[in-house]
MIPATI-683396 format. One record per residue: z, x, y of N, C-alpha, C in turn. Coordinates in steps of 0.05 Angstrom, whole numbers. Example, Ala and Ser with C-alpha at 12.3 -4.5 7.8 and 13.67 -1.06 7.14 Angstrom:
residues 2
+--------+--------+--------+--------+--------+--------+--------+--------+--------+
!    nzz !    nxx !    nyy !   cazz !   caxx !   cayy !    czz !    cxx !    cyy !
+--------+--------+--------+--------+--------+--------+--------+--------+--------+
!    156 !    264 !   -114 !    156 !    246 !    -90 !    156 !    264 !    -66 !
!    142 !    257 !    -45 !    143 !    273 !    -21 !    157 !    258 !      1 !
+--------+--------+--------+--------+--------+--------+--------+--------+--------+
This chain:
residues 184
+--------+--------+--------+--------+--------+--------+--------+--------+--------+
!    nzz !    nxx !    nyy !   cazz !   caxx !   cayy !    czz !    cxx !    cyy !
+--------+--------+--------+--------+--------+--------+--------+--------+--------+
!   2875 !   1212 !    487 !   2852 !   1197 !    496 !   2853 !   1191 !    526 !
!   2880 !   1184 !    533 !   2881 !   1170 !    559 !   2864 !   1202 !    580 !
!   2867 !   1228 !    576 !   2866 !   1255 !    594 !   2839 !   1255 !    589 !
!   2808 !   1239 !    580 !   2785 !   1240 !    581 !   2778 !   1227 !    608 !
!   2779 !   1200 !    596 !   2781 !   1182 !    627 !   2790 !   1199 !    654 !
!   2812 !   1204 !    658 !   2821 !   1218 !    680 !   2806 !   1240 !    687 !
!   2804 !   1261 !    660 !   2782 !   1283 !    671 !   2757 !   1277 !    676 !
!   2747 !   1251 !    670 !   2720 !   1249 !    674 !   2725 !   1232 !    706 !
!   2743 !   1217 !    711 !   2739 !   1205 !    739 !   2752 !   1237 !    763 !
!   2763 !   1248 !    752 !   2763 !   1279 !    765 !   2741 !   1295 !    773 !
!   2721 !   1295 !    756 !   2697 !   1307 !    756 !   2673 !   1294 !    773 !
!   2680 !   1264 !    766 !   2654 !   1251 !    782 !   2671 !   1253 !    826 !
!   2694 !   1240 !    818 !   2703 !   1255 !    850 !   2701 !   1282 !    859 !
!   2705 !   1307 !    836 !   2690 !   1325 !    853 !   2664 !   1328 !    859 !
!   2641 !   1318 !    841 !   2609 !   1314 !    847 !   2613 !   1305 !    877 !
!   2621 !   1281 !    879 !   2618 !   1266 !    901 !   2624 !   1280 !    931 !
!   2647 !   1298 !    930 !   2666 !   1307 !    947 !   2641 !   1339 !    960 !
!   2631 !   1340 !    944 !   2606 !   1363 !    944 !   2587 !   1355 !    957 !
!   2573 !   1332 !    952 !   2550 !   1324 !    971 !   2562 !   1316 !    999 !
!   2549 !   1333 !   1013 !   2550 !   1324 !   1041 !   2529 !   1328 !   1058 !
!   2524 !   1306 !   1083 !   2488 !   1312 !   1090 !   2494 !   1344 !   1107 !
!   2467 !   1355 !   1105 !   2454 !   1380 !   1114 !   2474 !   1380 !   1141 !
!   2487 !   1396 !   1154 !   2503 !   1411 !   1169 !   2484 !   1421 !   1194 !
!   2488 !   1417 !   1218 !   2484 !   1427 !   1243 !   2480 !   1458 !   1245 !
!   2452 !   1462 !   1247 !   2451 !   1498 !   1250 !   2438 !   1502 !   1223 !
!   2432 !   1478 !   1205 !   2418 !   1493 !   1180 !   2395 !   1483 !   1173 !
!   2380 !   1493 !   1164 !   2344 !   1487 !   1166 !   2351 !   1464 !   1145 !
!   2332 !   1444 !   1162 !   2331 !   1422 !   1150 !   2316 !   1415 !   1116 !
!   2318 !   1407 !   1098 !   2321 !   1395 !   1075 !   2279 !   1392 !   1074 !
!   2263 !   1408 !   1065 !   2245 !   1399 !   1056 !   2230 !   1371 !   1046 !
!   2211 !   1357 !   1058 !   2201 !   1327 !   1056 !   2166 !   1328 !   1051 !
!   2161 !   1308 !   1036 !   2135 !   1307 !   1022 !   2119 !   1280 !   1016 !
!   2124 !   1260 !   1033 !   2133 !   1224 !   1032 !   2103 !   1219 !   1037 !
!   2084 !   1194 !   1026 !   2076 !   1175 !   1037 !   2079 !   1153 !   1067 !
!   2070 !   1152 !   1082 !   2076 !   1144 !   1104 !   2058 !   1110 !   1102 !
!   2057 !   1086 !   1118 !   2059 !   1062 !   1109 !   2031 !   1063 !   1107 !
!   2006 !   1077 !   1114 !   1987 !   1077 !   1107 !   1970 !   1092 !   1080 !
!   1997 !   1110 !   1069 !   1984 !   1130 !   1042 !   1976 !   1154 !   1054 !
!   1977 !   1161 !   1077 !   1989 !   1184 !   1093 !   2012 !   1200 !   1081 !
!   2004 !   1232 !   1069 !   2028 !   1240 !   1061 !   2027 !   1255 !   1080 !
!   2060 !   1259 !   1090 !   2070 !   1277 !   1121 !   2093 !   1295 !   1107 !
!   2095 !   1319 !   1115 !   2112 !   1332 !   1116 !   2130 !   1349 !   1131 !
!   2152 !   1357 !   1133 !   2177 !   1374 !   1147 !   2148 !   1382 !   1167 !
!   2132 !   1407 !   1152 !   2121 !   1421 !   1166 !   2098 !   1409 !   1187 !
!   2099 !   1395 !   1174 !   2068 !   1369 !   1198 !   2085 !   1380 !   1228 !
!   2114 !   1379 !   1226 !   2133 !   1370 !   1253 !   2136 !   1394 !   1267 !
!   2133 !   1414 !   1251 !   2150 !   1451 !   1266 !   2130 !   1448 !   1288 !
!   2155 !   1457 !   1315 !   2139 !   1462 !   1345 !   2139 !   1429 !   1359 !
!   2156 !   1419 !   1345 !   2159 !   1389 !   1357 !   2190 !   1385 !   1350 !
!   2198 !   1367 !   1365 !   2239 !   1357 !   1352 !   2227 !   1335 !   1346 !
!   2238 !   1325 !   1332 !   2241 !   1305 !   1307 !   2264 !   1282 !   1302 !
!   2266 !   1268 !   1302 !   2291 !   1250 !   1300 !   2278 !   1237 !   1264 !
!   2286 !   1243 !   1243 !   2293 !   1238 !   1218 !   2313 !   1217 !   1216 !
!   2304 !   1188 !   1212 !   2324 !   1167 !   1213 !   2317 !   1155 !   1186 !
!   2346 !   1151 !   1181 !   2346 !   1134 !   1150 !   2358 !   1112 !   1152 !
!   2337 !   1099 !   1141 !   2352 !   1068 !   1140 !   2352 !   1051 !   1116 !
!   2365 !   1028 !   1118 !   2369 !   1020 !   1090 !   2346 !    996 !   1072 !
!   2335 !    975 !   1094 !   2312 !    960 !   1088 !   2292 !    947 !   1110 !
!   2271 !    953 !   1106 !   2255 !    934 !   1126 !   2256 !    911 !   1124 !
!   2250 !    909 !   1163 !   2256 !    880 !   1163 !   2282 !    859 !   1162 !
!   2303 !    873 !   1157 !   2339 !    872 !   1160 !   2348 !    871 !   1192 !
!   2373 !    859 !   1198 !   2370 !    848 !   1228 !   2376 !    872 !   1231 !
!   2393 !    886 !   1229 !   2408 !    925 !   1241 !   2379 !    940 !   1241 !
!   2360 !    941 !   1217 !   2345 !    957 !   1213 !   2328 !    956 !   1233 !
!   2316 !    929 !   1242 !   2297 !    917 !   1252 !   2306 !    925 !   1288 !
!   2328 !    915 !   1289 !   2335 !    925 !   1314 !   2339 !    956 !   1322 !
!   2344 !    970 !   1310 !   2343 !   1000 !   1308 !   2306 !   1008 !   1314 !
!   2292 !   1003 !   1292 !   2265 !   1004 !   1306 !   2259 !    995 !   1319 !
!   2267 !    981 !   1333 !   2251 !    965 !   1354 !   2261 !    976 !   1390 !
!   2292 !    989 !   1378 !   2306 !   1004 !   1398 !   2286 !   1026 !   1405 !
!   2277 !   1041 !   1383 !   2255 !   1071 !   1383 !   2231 !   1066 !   1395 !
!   2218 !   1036 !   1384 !   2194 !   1026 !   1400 !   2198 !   1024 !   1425 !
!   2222 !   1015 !   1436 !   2219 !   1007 !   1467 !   2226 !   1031 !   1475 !
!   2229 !   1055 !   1464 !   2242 !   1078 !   1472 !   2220 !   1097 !   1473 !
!   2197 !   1094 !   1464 !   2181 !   1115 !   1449 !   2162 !   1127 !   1482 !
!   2165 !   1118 !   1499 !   2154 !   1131 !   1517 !   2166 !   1159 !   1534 !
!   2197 !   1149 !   1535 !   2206 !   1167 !   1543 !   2210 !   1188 !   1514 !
!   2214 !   1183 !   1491 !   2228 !   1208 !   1472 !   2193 !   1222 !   1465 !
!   2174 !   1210 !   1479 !   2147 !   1224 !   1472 !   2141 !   1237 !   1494 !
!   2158 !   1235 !   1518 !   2152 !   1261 !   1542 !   2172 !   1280 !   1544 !
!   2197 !   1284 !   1514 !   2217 !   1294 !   1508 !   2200 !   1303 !   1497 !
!   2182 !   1304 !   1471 !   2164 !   1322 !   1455 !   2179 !   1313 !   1434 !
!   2193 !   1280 !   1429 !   2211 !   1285 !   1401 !   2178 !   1258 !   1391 !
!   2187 !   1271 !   1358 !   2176 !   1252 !   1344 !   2199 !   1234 !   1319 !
!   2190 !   1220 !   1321 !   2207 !   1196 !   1302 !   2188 !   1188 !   1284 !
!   2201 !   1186 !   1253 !   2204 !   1189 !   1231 !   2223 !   1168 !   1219 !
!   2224 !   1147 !   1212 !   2238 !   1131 !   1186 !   2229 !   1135 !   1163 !
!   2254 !   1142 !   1153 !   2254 !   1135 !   1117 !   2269 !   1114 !   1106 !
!   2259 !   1102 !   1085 !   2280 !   1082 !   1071 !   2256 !   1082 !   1049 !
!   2275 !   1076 !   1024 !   2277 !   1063 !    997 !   2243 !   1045 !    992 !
!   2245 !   1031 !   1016 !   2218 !   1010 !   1015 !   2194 !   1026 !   1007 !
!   2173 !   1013 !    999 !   2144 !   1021 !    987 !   2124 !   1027 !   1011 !
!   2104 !   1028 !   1012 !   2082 !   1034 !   1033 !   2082 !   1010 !   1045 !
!   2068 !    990 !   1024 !   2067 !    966 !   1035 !   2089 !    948 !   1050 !
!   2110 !    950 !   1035 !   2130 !    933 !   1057 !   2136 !    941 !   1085 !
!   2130 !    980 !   1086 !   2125 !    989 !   1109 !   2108 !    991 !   1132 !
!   2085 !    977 !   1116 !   2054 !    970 !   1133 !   2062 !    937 !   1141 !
!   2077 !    925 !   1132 !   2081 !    898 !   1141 !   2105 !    900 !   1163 !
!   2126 !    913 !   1162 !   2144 !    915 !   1183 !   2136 !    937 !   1204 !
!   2116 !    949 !   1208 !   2106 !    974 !   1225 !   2088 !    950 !   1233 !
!   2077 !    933 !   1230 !   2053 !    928 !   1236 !   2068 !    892 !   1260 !
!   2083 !    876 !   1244 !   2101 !    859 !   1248 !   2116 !    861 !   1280 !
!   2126 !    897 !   1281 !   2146 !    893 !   1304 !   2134 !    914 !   1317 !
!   2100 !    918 !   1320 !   2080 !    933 !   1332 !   2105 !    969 !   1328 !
!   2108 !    975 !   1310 !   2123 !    996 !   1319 !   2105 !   1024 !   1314 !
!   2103 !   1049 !   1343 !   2090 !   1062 !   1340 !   2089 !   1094 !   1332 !
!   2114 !   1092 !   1300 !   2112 !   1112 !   1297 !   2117 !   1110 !   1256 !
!   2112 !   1133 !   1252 !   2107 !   1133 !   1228 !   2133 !   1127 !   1199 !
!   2132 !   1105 !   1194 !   2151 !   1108 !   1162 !   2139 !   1129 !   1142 !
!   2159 !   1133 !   1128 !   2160 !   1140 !   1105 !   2174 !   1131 !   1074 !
!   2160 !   1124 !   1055 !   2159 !   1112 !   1032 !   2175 !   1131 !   1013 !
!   2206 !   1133 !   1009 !   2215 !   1148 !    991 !   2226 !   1135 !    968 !
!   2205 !   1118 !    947 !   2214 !   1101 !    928 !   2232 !   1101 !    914 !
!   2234 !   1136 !    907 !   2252 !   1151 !    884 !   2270 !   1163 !    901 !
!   2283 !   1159 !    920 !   2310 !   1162 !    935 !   2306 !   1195 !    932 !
!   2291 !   1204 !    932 !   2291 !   1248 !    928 !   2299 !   1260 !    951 !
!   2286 !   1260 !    967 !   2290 !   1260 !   1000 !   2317 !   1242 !   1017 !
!   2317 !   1217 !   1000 !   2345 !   1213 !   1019 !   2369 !   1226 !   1005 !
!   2368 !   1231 !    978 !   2388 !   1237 !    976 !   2398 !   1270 !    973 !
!   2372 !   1282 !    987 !   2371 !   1318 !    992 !   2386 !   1306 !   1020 !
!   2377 !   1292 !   1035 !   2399 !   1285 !   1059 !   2425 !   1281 !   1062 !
!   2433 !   1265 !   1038 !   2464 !   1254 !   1028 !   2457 !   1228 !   1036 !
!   2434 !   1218 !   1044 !   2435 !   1193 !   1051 !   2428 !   1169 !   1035 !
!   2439 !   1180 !   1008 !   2424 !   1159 !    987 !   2458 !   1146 !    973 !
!   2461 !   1113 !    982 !   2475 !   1092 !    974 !   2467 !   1082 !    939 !
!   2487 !   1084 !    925 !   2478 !   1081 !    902 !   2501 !   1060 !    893 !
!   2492 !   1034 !    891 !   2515 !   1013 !    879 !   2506 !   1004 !    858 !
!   2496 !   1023 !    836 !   2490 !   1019 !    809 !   2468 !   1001 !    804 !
!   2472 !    979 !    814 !   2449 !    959 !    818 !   2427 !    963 !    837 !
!   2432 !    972 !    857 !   2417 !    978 !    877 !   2420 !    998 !    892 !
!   2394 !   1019 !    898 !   2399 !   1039 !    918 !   2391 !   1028 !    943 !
!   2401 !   1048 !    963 !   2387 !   1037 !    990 !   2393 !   1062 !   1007 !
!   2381 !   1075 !   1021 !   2394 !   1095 !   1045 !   2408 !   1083 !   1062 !
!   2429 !   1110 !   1063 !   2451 !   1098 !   1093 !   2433 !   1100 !   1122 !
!   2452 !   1089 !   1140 !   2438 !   1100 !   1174 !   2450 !   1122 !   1171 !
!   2441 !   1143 !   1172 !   2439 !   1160 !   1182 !   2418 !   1178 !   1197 !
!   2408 !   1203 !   1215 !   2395 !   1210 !   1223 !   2402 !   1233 !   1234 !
!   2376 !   1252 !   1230 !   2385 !   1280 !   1238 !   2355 !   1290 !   1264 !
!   2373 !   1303 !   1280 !   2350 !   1307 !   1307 !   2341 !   1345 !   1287 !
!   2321 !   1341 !   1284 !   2312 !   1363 !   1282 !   2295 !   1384 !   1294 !
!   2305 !   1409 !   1311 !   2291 !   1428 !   1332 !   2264 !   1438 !   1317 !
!   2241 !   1441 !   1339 !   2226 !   1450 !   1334 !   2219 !   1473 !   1314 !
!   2241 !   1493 !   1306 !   2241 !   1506 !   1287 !   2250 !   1506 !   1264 !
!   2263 !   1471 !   1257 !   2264 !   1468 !   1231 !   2293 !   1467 !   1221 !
!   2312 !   1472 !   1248 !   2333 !   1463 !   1251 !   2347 !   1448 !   1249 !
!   2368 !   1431 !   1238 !   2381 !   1412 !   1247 !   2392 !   1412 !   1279 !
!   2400 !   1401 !   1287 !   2405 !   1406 !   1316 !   2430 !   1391 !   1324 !
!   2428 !   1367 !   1310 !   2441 !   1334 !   1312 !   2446 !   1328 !   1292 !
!   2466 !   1310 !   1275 !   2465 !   1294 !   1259 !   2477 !   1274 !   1261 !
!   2473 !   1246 !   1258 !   2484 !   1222 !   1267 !   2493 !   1208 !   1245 !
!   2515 !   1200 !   1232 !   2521 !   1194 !   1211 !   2543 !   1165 !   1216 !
!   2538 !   1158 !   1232 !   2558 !   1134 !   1251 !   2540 !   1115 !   1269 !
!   2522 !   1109 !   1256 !   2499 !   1098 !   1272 !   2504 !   1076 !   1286 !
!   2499 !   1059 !   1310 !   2497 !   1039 !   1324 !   2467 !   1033 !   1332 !
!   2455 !   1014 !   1311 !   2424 !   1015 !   1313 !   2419 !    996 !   1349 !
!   2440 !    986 !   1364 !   2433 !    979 !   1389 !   2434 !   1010 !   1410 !
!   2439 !   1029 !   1410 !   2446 !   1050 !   1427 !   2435 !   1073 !   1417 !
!   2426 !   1068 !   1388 !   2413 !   1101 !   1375 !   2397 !   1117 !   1396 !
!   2370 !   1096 !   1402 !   2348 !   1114 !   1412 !   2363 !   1124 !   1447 !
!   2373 !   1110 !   1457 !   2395 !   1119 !   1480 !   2408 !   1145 !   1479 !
!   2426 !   1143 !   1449 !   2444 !   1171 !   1448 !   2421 !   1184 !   1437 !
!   2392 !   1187 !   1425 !   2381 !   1212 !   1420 !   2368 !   1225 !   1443 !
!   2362 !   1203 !   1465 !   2354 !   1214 !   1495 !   2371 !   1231 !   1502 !
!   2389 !   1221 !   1503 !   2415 !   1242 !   1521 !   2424 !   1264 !   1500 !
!   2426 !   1269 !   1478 !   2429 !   1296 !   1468 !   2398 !   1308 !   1463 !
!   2381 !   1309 !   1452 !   2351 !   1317 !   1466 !   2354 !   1332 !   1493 !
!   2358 !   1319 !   1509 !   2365 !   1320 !   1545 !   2384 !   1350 !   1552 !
!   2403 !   1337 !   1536 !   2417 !   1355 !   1529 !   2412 !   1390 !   1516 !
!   2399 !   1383 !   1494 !   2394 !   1406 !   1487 !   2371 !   1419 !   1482 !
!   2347 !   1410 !   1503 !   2339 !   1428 !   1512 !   2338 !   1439 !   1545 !
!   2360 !   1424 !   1555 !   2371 !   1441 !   1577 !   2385 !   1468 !   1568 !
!   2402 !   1460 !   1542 !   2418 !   1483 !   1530 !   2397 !   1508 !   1527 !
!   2382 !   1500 !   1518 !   2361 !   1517 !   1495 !   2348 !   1529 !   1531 !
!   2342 !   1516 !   1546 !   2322 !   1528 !   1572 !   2351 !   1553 !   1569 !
!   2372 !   1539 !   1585 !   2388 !   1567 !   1594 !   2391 !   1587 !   1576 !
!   2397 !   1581 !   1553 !   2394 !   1610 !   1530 !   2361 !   1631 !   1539 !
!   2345 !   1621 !   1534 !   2325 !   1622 !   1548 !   2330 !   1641 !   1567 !
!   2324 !   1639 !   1586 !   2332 !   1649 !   1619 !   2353 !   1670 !   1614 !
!   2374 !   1664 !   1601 !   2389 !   1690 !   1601 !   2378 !   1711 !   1584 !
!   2361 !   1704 !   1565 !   2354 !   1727 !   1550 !   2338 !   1738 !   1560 !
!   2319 !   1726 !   1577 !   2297 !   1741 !   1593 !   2309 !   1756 !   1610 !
!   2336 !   1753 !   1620 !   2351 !   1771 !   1646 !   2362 !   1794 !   1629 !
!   2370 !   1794 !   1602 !   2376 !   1820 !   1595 !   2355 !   1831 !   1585 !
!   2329 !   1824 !   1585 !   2309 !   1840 !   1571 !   2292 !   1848 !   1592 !
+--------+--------+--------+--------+--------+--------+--------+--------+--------+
């Protein structure tokens, strides 16, 4: 009897040891969400734009709250980057029309009630009692790419470090660019 137990806590550590979020260089994870107005948006709404895909865990939370509010005061410069920003969390439409509306923030939530989406991410926290998404966030290139993935979040510096890799990589992306045009 005792070798059930063990094989069964064997098995749930390898489940666990398997999920890991979407990988840098691989097309990002399909999305189909409600947004805080009953707006459904998806992956594809975004192709031909970068994307910052941020998960968080509740509206209206001091980390959470300060994280959006980092993006709000940020949103001028990452909107002459061509990035668009995107939150997901756990929360309903409504709680998301009250905290979008609360900390004037001017970009779109998304309502993933049934954790489907965060947890095609790996970003779905499950403490039996309660789910919630982790911070995490993935910069996604215009073609559907992952590009970025941020899994170590500091919601005072986020929208900072997505300027500077953005910045970053589409300087990268110009010079790829440019060289290909010189051998062709």
């Amino acid at each position: 009897m005792t070798r059930i137990p063990s094989l069964l806590l064997l098995i749930a550590m390898s489940v666990t040891a398997w999920a890991e979020p979407p990988a840098e260089g691989s097309a990002a994870p399909a999305f189909s969400l409600p947004d805080q107005t009953g707006e459904i948006h998806s992956l594809t709404d975004y192709q031909g734009s970068w994307l910052l895909l941020y998960f968080y865990p509740k509206d209206d939370t001091p980390g959470c709250t300060t994280e959006a509010c980092q993006f709000r005061d940020h949103i001028t410069v990452l909107n002459a980057l061509g990035v668009k920003i995107v939150g997901i969390s756990l929360d309903d439409e409504a709680s998301h029309a009250a905290f979008a509306a609360k900390h004037e923030l001017p970009f779109t939530l998304l309502a993933d009630s049934d954790g489907v989406v965060t947890e095609r991410y790996d970003a779905l926290r499950n403490l039996m009692v309660i789910k919630v998404a982790k911070r995490y966030s993935f910069l996604i290139n215009p073609q559907g790419v992952i590009a970025e993935r941020y899994l170590d979040v500091d919601p005072d510096t986020h929208a900072s470090q997505v300027i500077t890799d953005v910045k970053r990589l589409q300087k990268l992306a110009g010079s790829e660019a440019e060289e290909s045009a010189e051998t062709n």
